[in-house]
C-alpha positions, -999 to +999 in steps of 0.1 A: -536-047-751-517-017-739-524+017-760-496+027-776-480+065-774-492+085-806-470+097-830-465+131-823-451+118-782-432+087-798-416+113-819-408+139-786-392+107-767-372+102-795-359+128-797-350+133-759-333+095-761-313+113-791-302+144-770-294+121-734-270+101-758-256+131-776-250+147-743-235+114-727-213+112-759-199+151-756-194+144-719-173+113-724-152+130-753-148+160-728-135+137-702-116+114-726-097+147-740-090+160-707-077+132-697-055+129-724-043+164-722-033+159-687-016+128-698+003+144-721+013+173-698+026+148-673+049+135-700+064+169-706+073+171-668+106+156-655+100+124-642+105+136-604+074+165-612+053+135-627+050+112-604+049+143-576+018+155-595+006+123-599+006+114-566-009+141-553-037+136-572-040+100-559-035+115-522-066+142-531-090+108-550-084+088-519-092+111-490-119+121-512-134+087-517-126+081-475-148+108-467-170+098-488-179+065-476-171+079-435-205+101-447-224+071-458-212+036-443-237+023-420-234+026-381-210+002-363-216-018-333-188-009-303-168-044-299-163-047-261-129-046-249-117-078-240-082-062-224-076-071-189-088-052-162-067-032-138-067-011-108-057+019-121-081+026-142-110+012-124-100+042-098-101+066-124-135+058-135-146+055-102-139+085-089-159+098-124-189+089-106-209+112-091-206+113-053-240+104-046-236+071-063-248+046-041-219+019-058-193+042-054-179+041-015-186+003-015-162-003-043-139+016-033-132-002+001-137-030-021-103-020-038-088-014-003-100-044+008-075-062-014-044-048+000-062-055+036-063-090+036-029-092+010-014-080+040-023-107+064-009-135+042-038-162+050-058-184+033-093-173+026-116-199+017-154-194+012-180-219+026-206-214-005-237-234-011-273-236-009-293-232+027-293-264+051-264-280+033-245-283+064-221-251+056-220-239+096-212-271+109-184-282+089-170-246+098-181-260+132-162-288+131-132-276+114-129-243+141-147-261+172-169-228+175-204-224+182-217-212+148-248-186+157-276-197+133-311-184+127-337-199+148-362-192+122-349-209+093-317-227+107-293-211+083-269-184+083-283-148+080-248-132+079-210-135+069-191-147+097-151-152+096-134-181+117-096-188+123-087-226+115-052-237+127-044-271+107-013-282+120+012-249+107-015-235+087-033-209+092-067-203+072-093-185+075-131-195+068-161-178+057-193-188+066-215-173+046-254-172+041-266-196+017-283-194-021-319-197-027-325-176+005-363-170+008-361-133+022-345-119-002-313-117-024-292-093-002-280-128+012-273-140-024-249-111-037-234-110-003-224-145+001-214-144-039-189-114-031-179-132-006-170-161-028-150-133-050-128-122-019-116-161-010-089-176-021-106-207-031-144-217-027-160-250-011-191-256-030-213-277-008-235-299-017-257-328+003-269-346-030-267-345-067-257-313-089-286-301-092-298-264-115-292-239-093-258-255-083-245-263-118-258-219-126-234-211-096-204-234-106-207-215-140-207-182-124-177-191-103-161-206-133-171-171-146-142-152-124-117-184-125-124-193-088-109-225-078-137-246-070-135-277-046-170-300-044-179-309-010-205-337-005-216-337+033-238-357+048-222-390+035-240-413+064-275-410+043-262-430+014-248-465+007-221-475-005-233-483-040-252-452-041-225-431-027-197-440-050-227-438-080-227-401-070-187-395-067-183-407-102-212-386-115-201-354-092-166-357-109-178-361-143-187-323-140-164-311-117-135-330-130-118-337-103-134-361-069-158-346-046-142-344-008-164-362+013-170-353+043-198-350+074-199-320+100-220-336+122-254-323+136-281-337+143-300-361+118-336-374+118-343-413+114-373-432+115-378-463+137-395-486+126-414-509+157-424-543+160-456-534+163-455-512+129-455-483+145-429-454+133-415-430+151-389-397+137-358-395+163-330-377+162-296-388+164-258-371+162-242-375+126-205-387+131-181-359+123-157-370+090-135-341+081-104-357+075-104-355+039-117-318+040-088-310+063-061-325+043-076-308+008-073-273+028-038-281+041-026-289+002-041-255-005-021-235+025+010-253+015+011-239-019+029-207-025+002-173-017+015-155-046-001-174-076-035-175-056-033-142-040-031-126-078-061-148-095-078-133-065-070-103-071-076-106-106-112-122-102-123-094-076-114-065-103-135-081-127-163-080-104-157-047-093-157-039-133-190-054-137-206-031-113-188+003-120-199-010-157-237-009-140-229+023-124-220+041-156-251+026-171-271+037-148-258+073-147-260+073-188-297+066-180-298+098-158-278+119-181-302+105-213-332+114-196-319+149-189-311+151-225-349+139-237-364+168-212-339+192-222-352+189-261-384+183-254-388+214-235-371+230-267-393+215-291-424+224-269-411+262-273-409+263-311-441+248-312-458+276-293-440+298-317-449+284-349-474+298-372-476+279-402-497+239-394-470+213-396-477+176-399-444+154-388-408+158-373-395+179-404-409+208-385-385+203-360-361+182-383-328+199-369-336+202-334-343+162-336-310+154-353-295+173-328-315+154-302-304+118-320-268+131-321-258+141-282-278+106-271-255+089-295-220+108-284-234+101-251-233+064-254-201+064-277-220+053-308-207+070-340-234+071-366-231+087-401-253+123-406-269+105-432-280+077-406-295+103-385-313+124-411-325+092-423-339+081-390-357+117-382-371+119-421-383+076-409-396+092-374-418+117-396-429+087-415-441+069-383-464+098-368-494+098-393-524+088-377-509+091-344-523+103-309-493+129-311-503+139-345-534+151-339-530+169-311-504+188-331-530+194-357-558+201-338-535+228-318-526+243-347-559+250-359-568+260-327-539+285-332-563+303-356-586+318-333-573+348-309-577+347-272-583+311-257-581+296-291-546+305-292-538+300-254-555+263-261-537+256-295-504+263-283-511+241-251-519+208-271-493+215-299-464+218-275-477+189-258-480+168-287-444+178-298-431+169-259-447+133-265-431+128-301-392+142-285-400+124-257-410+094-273-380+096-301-350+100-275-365+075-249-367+047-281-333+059-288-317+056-257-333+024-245-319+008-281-283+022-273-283+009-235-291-026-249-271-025-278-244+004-279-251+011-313-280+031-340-300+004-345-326+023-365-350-003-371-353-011-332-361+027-326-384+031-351-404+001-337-396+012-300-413+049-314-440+035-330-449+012-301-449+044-275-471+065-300-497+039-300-500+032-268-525+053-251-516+045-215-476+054-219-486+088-240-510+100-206-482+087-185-462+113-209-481+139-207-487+139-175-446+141-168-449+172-194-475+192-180-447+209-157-423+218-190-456+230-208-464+252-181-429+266-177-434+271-217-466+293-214-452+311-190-424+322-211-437+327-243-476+339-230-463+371-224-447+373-261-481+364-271-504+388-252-482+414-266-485+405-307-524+404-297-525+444-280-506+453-309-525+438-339-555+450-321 
């Protein structure tokens, strides 16, 4: 059984209970008599003074209470702005890149590129689909040209443009390389931006929808492409199995596939009397009657409606990748940002005297770090979410590699000469691996989420500090701030030791 308090405490906590409820009791008849008093006052006003004075004291409560909970409501994920994209401002924020990004010329003739072929009032269509589908030689047969092809692999290694004059209309075709290119995906994006610049888009196909079709239909779905199936290569079916295949083909296309044959060259096997077999080759019959009459109900149709979903569908794609850009130069700027206070923090460590054992050494030069990585990616936190996530940071480092290097320099500090050349050396290296390791968790969590998401930094922290191979990689990218740190301060210190000598 639990020992009761003696007598004498019982009797002290007693008499503290009775004091807390006197004192809550004078404070509440204070309050309650001030109230009343202002009350009363109000009533002696004319009625235009009263409810003045009263709402001014509602306006002072409320914007009190506001700023209040703008200091402690939690941090806010950015919504992303589902507002159409246009021209105008996707020129302004290109021309905010820096000139040395790579993205920046190409999409800015990709811009021009619009009013380019606006001008010229045809019908682009893009002849999109995997490799050996038979792409080039329905362009082939639709243009009679001699499609160049690849020796190597038989498919198209560039994008090639062909005039095709059906009847009145004149269209223009892009041959362009197919997906699931082997050597490389150069080929890929370019014949996908391709796909973004036509007018419409013939997906061909030589069989069933398979995975990496059905992944590219959605893509083109993506940008609101008008999409027409093409099945070539009809003569390697029968009928049964054929119109099996239409009906599945416009279950997920909803609309028929066009068939269609661009003739070539097929392989059959001959079977001999004997039993032999033997692989020939034979001409396919050229069918492109149904293609041709799909393309001339496209050309027929008024320009305008395509020529703006075209337009439309390019600055999305253009947005995508100026989107990348800015990422990517947010990265840049971030990383400046993590050097910049880790150089900093490497410099008061040098200069500190007393030991220290976490981040509350350094407590305001860390918020500050937390703060211009979060203005930098337009996250908004509370000063209470940031303190918080600093005092959690301190929390995170006992034990750590970083830690005790800082202690260990610190001690080292104690001893004149080397000792305090050495001591500073692996305290402002362990401080450079803690900022370094704080704003890179921070900045990698705000890339992928655009918000403080405290509990992924922490781990992100945490995860860096205890692993051995990321803090030499660390400290190995330090060792040229460190130096640049001795330099400036060893002359500081060589002084303080002629003079206390």
């Amino acid at each position: 059984m639990q020992a009761r308090p003696t007598f004498p405490l019982r009797l002290l906590l007693a008499a503290i209970l009775v004091l807390l409820a006197l004192g809550a009791l004078l404070t509440l008849t204070y309050a309650t008599d001030a109230l009343l008093s202002i009350v009363d006052r109000l009533e002696r006003l004319p009625d235009w003074m009263a409810w003045g004075l009263a709402g001014l004291i509602f306006v002072v409560i409320s914007a009190t209470a506001w700023l209040i909970w703008q200091l402690f409501r939690p941090a806010q994920a950015r919504k992303r702005s589902e507002s159409k994209v246009d021209r105008k401002s996707l020129e302004i924020r290109l021309d905010k890149l820096p000139e040395q990004a790579t993205e920046r010329g190409r999409l800015q003739d990709e811009l021009v590129d619009i009013d380019r072929r606006a001008a010229q009032s045809q019908l682009y269509v893009a002849v999109f689909g995997e490799i050996s589908t038979g792409k080039s030689s329905l362009v082939a047969a639709l243009t009679d040209s001699a499609i160049e092809r690849d020796v190597l692999g038989g498919t198209t290694r560039e994008i090639r443009h062909y005039r095709c004059a059906l009847d009145s209309a004149e269209i223009t075709l892009a041959d362009v390389p197919g997906t699931n290119e082997e050597r490389g995906d150069a080929l890929a994006v370019a014949a996908r931006e391709e796909a973004i610049r036509a007018h419409i888009v013939l997906l061909v196909m030589d069989g069933d929808l398979n995975r990496d079709i059905a992944a590219e239909l959605t893509w083109l779905r993506a940008f609101d492409k008008p999409v027409v199936p093409v099945l070539t290569k009809i003569d390697r079916y029968q009928d049964a199995e054929l119109a099996a295949l239409t009906t599945r083909l416009q279950k997920r296309f909803d609309h028929a596939p066009v068939l269609c044959s661009g003739g070539g060259m097929a392989e059959v096997i001959v079977r001999h009397a004997d039993g032999r077999e033997e692989k020939r080759s034979r001409p396919r019959q050229v069918q492109t009657k149904a293609l041709e009459a799909c393309l001339k109900s496209y050309a027929a149709r008024p320009l305008g409606g395509l020529e703006t979903s075209r337009e439309r569908a390019i600055l999305k794609a253009v947005d995508l990748r100026v989107g990348d850009a800015e990422a990517e130069q947010r990265r840049v700027q971030a990383e400046k940002i993590v050097r910049q206070y880790a150089r900093r923090a490497m410099l008061g460590a040098v200069a500190a005297v007393a030991p220290g054992s976490d981040l509350l050494i350094q407590g305001t030069l860390a918020t500050l770090l937390l703060r211009r990585l979060t203005e930098l990616y337009g996250a908004r936190p509370s000063e209470v979410d940031l303190d918080n996530l600093v005092q959690a940071a301190g929390g995170r480092l006992r034990g750590g590699t970083a830690l005790v290097l800082a202690i260990a320099g610190n001690a080292a500090k104690a001893f004149p000469g080397l000792g305090t050349l050495g001591g500073g050396m692996l305290h402002a290296l362990a401080y450079g691996m803690i900022f370094s390791s704080l704003g890179r968790a921070l900045a990698d969590t705000l890339h992928k989420t655009g918000n403080l998401d405290s509990a992924k930094v922490l781990k992100g922290f945490e995860q860096t500090l205890s692993d051995k191979s990321t803090l030499a990689r660390q400290a190995k990218a330090l060792l040229p701030l460190m130096t640049e740190v001795l330099m400036e301060k060893l002359p500081d210190t060589s002084q303080k030791n002629r003079d206390s000598a």
